[in-house]
Phi, psi and omega in degrees: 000140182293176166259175265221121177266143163243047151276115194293169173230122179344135181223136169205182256187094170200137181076006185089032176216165177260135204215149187219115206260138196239183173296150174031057198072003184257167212214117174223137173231167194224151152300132169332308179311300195301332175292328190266354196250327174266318163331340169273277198328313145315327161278352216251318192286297211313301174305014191244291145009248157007278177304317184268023143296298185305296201300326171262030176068000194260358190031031180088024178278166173282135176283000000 
């Protein structure tokens, strides 16, 4: 598994696409639909995350 960035990532809008400016240059764009259906995901892990961070005593800090 790669390491982990804990830097957010620019997120914008052009042409009718969602362009997500990623680390060390990389770019990924997407249709709105497929940005929001992974934007639930993301959120759905993160917080899936989190809780089990708590739940092992680390209590959800951030890395």
């Amino acid at each position: 598994m790669t390491r982990p960035h804990a830097q957010p990532r620019d997120v914008f809008h052009e042409h009718g696409e969602v362009i997500i400016d990623g680390p060390d240059g990389t770019v990924i764009a997407m249709t709105p639909e497929a940005a929001l259906r992974t934007a639930g995901r993301l959120d759905e892990a993160a917080l899936d995350e989190l809780i089990a961070r708590a739940q092992a005593g680390d209590g959800g800090k951030l890395h």
